[in-house]
C-alpha positions as CSV (number, residue, x, y, z in Angstrom):
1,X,-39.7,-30.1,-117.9
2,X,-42.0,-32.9,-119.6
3,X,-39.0,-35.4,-118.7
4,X,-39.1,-34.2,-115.4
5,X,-43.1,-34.7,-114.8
6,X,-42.9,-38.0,-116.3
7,X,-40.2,-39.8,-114.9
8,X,-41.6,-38.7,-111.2
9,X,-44.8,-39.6,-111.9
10,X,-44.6,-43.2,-114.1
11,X,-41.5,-45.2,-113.2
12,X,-40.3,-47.5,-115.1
13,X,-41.8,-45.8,-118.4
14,X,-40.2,-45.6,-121.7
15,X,-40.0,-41.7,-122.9
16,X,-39.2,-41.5,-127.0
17,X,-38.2,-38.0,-128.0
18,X,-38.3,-37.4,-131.4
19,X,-36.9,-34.4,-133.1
20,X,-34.9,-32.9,-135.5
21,X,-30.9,-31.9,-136.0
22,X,-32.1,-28.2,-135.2
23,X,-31.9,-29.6,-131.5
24,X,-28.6,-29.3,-130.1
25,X,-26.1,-32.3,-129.9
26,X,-25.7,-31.1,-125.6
27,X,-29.2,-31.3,-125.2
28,X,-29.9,-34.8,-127.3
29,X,-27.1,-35.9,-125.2
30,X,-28.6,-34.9,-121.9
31,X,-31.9,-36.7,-122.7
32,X,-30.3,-40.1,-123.6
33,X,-28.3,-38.8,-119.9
34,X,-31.3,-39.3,-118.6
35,X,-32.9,-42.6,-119.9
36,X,-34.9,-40.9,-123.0
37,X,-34.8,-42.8,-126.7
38,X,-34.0,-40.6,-129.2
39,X,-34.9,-40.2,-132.7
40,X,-33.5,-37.1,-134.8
41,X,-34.5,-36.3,-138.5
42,X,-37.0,-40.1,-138.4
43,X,-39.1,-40.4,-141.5
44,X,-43.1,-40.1,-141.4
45,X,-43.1,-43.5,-141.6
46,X,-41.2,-44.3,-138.9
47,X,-43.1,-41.8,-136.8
48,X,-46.2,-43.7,-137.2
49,X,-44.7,-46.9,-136.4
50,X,-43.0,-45.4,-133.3
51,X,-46.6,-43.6,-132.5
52,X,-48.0,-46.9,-133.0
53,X,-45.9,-48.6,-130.6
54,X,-47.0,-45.4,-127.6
55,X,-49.3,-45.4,-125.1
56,X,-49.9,-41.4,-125.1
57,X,-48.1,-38.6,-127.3
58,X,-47.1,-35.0,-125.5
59,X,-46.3,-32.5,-128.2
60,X,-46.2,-29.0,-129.7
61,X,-49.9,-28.1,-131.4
62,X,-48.4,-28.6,-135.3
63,X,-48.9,-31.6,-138.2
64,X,-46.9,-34.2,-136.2
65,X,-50.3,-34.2,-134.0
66,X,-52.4,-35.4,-136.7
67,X,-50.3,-38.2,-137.2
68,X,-50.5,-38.7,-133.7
69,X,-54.4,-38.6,-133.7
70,X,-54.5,-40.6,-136.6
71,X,-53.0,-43.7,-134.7
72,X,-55.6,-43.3,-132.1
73,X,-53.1,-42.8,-128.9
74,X,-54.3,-39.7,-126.3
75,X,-52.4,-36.6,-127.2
76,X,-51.4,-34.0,-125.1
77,X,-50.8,-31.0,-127.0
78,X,-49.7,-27.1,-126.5
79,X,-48.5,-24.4,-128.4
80,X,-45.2,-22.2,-128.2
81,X,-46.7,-19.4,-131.0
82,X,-49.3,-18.3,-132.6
83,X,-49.9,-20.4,-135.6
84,X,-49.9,-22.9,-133.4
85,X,-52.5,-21.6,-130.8
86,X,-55.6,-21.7,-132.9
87,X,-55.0,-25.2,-133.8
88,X,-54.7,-26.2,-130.2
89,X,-58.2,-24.6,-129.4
90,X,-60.0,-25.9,-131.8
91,X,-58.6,-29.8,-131.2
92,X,-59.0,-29.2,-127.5
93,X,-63.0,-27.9,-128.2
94,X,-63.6,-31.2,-130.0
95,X,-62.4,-33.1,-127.4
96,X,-59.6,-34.7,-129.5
97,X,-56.6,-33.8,-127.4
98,X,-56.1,-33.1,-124.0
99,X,-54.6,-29.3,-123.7
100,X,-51.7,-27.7,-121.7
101,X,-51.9,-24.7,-122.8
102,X,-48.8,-22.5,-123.2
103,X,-45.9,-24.4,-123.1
104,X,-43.9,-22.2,-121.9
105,X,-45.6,-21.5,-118.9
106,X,-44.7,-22.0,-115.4
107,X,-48.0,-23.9,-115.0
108,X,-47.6,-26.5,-117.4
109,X,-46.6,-29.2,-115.9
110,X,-48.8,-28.9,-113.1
111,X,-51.5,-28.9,-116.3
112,X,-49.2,-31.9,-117.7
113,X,-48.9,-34.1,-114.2
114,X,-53.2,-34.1,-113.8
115,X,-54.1,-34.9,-117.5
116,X,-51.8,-37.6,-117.3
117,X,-53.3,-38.7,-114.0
118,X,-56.4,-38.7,-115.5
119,X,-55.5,-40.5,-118.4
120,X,-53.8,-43.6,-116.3
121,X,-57.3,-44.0,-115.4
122,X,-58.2,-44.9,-119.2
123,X,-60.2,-41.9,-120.0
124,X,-58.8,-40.0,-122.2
125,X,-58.8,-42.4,-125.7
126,X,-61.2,-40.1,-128.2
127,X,-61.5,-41.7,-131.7
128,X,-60.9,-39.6,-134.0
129,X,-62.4,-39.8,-137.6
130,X,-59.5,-37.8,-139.7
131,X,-61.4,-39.2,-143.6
132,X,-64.9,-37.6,-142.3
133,X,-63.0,-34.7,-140.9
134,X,-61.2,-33.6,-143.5
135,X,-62.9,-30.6,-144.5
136,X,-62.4,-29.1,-141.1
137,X,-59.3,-29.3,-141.4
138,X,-58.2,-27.9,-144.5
139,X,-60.7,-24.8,-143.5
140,X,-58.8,-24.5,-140.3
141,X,-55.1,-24.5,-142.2
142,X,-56.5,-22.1,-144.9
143,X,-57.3,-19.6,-141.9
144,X,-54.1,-20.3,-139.9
């Protein structure tokens, strides 16, 4: 679905998916089918280069978004279960990623195609200082 939204909306755009061997061989295949990069079972460091190297991350609410915040691109985040929902509230109250809810909802990528119009426009970069907020977020793993 996110492939979908973003290759009508931005031509000519560069989509990286990065995942892990759990994903099936068909469905890595079908990505790099249709244009996507892939990277299965990349190294932190890696991810932060390839972070580094993005204009905006869309991902599932977990760790992977810190690392994504960290690198100071816009992040659009859901969550597919529970654990994951808290997190996504409380990042989205601060302001430091832009929300889309459920991700398995019919309605995301409605939520998905005006964020990122929004964010074309440059307004969605939110600094975010991970050192001074690091007792947030161990509280906020310790009640997940």
């Amino acid at each position: 679905k996110v492939v979908d939204a973003l290759q009508t909306m931005i031509s000519k755009t560069e989509i990286h998916i990065i995942a892990t061997s759990l994903v099936s061989e068909e469905r890595i295949n079908h990505l790099r089918q249709r244009g996507c990069i892939t990277h299965i079972n990349v190294p932190a460091e890696e991810v932060a280069g390839l972070f580094d190297k993005c204009e905006a991350a869309i991902l599932s609410t977990s760790t992977v978004t810190i690392e994504a915040l960290s690198r100071g691109i816009p992040v659009y985040a859901g969550y597919y279960v529970d654990n994951q929902y808290k997190f996504c509230n409380y990042l989205t109250d601060k302001g430091y990623i832009n929300s889309l809810g459920c991700l398995l909802d019919e309605g995301m990528t409605e939520r998905l195609k005006v964020l990122i119009q929004a964010g074309i426009k440059g307004n969605n970069r939110i600094p975010v200082d991970l050192f001074a907020s690091k007792d947030k977020y161990i509280k906020l793993f310790q009640s997940i």
